[in-house]
N, C-alpha and C positions, 0 to 999 in steps of 0.2 A: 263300472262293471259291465259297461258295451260292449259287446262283442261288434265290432265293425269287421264288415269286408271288404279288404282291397281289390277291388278289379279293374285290370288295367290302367294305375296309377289315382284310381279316382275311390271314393267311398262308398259305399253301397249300405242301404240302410241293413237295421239288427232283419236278423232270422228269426226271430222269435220277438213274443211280447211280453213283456214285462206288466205281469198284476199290477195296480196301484199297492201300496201299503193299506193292511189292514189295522183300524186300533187291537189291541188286546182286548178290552169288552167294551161292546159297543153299547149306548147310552139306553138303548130300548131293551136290553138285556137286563139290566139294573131293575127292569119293573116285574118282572118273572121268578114266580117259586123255583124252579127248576133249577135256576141259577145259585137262588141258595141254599135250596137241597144238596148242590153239589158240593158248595161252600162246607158244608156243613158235613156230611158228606167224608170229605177228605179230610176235614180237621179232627174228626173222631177217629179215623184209620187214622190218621197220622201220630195222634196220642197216643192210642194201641198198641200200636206198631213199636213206640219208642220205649213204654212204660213194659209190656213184656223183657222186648229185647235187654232192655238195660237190668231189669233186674234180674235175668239168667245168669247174665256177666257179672254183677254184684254178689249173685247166689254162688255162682260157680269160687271167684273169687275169696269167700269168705270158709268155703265150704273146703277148700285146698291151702290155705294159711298155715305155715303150722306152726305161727305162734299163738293158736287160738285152740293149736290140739287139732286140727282137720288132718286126714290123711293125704296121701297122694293121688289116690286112686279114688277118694269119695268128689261127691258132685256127679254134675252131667259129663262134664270134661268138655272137650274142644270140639266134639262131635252133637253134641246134644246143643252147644251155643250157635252152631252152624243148623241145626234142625230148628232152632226156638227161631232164626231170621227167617230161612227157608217157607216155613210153614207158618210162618204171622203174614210174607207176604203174599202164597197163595189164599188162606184166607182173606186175606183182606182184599187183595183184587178181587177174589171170586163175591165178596158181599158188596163192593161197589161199583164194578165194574157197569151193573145196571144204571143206577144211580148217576156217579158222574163220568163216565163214558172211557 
């Protein structure tokens, strides 16, 4: 992924520097709350996040069946399953955003 330049038949080194590679976490991270505040953190917005979402679309689902007797028209509908994502992800950013960054 060098970018060389040819001038005048010869090579000329990159225009730019290349970072070393960073690890993903680096080993003195591992000793810090913070770290798994954030862990932790994200694993709860992430359950959140799933356990609403999914049961809007189970609620809406069973709620518009109509071998169960649901109407057409009962439930949130497609509108309120696009609110229940919408609005699980701003809350959820807006309560971790402090948190894990």
């Amino acid at each position: 992924m060098a970018k060389d330049i040819e001038v005048g038949g010869e090579f000329q080194a990159k225009d730019y520097h290349d970072p070393p590679p960073a690890p993903l976490v680096d080993a003195q991270e591992l000793t810090k709350w913070s770290f798994y505040r954030a862990v932790i953190a994200e694993f709860i917005a992430t359950l959140l996040f799933l356990y609403i979402t999914v049961l809007t679309v189970i609620g809406y689902k069973t709620q518009t069946d109509p071998a169960k007797g649901g109407e057409d028209c009962g439930g949130v509908g497609i509108l309120g399953i696009a609110w229940a994502f919408g609005g699980m992800i701003f809350i959820l950013v807006y309560c971790t955003a402090g948190i894990s960054g």
